[in-house]
C-alpha positions as a Python dict, from the first residue, in 0.01 Angstrom:
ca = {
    (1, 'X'): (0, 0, 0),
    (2, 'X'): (-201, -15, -364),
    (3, 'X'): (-209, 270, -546),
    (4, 'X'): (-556, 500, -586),
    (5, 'X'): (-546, 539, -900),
    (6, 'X'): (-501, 259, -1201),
    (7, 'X'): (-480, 468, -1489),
    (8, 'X'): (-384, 906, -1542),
    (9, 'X'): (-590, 1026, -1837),
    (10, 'X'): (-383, 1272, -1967),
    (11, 'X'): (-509, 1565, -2155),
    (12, 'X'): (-190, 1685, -2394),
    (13, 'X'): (-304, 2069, -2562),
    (14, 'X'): (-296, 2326, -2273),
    (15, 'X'): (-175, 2075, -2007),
    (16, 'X'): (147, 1953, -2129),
    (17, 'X'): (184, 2102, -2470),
    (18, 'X'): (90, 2501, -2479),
    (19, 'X'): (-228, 2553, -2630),
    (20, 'X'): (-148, 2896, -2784),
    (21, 'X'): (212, 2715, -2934),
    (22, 'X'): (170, 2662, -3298),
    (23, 'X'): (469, 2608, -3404),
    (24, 'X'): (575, 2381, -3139),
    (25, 'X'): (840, 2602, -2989),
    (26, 'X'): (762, 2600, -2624),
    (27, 'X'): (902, 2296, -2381),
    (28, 'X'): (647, 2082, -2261),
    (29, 'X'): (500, 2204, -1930),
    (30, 'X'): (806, 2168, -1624),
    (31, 'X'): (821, 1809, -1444),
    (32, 'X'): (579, 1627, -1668),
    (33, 'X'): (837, 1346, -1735),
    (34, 'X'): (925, 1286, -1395),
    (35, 'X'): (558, 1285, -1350),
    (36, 'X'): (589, 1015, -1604),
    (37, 'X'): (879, 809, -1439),
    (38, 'X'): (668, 845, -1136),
    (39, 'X'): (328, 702, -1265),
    (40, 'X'): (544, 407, -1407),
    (41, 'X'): (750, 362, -1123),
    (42, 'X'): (430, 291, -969),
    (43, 'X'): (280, 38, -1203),
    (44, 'X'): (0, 344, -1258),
    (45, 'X'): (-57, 351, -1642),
    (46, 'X'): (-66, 673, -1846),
    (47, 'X'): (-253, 731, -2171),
    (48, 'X'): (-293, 1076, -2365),
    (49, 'X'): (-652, 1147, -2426),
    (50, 'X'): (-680, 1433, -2694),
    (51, 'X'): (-901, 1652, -2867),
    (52, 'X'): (-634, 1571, -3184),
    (53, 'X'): (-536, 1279, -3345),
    (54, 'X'): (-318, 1012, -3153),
    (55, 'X'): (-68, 1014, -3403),
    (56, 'X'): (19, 1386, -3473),
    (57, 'X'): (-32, 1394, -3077),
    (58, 'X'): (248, 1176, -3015),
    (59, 'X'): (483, 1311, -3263),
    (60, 'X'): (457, 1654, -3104),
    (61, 'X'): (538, 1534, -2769),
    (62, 'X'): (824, 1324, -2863),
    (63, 'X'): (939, 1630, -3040),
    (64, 'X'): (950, 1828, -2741),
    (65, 'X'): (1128, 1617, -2549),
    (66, 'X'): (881, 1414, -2373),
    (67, 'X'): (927, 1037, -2308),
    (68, 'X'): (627, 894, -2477),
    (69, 'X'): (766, 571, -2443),
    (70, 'X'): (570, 587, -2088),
    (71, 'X'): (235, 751, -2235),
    (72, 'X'): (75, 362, -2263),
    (73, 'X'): (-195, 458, -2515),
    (74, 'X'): (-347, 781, -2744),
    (75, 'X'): (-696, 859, -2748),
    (76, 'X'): (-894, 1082, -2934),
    (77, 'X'): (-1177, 1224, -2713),
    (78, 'X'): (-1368, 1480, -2940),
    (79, 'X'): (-1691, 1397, -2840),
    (80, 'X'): (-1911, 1717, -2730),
    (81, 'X'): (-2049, 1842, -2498),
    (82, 'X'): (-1815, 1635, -2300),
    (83, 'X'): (-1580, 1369, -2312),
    (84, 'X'): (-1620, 1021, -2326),
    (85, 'X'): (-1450, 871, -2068),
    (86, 'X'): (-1598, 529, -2081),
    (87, 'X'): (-1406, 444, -2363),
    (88, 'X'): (-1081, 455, -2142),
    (89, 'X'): (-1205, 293, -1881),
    (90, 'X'): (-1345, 0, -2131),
    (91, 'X'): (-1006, -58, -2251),
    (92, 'X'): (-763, -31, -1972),
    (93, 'X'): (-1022, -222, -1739),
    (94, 'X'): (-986, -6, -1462),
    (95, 'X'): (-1219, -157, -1174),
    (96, 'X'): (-1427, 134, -1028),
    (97, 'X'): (-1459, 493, -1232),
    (98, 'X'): (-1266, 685, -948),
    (99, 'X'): (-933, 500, -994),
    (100, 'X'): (-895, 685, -1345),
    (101, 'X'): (-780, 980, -1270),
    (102, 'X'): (-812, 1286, -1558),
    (103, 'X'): (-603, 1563, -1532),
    (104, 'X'): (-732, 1804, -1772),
    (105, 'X'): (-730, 2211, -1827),
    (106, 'X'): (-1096, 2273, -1938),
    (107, 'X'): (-1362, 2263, -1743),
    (108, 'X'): (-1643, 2220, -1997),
    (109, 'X'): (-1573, 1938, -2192),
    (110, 'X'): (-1262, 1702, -1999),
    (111, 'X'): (-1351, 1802, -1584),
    (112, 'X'): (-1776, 1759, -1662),
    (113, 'X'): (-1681, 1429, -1853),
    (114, 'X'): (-1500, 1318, -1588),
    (115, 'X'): (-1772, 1393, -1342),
    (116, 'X'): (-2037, 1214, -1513),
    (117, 'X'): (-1835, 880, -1590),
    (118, 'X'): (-1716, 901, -1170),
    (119, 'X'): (-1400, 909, -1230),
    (120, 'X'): (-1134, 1145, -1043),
    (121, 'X'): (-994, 1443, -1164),
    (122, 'X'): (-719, 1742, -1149),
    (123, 'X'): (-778, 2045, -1316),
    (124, 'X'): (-484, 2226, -1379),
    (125, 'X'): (-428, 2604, -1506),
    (126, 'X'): (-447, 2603, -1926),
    (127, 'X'): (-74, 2592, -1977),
    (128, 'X'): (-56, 2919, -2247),
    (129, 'X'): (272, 3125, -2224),
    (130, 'X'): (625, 3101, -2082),
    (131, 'X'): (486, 3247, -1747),
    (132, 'X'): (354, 2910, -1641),
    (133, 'X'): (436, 2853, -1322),
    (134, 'X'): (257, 2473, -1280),
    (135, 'X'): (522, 2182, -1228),
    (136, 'X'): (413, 1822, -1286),
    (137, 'X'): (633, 1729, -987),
    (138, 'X'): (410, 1923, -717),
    (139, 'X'): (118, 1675, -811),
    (140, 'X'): (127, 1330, -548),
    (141, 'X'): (-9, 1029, -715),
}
């Protein structure tokens, strides 16, 4: 059976990385890299789309422990009022809109950006504090 989705638009501050961690201290949100394994495992390709530049994106993540050897691309998505989703599915050629699939923590900008290029999405809870509770693992891709 093919998969639904081509392409997981990541979103990296307050959905994997804690968006209240400055100093980079907190673990990256529970199950993201089997999440990752997953995706790959599945020939579904995963790219971080960020407020923040790609660069100091993926050297935070790496630094936490996540494998961003299976992140496939960084983008920077500060456009306002919402993100510009286009621009991901430009690049990675994904067929139709609704086989990206955005899994974002704000509303405003990443889940209304998402609506109005088509293209699926998964709002999770803004990962803030060590009483998370979300887990990567519980999401079925």
């Amino acid at each position: 059976m093919a998969n639904k989705y081509e392409v997981v638009a990541l979103d990296i501050f307050g959905t994997v990385l804690s968006s209240t961690d400055a100093d980079n201290e907190m673990p990256p949100r529970r199950g993201i890299n089997e999440f990752l394994e997953n995706c790959n495992k599945k020939n579904i390709y995963v790219v971080g789309a960020s407020d923040a530049n790609p660069t100091t994106t993926k050297r935070l993540l790496s630094e936490t422990g996540v494998l961003v050897d299976l992140i496939n691309r960084f983008y920077q998505l500060n456009q306002l009022p919402i993100k510009d989703f286009s621009i991901i599915l430009r690049d990675m050629g994904v067929k139709h809109s609704n086989n990206l699939l955005v899994i974002r923590d704000n509303y405003d900008k990443d889940i209304m950006g998402a609506v109005e290029y088509g293209c699926s999405f998964l709002q999770v809870p803004e990962y803030r504090d060590n009483l998370d509770d979300f887990d990567f693992r519980k999401i079925k891709i």
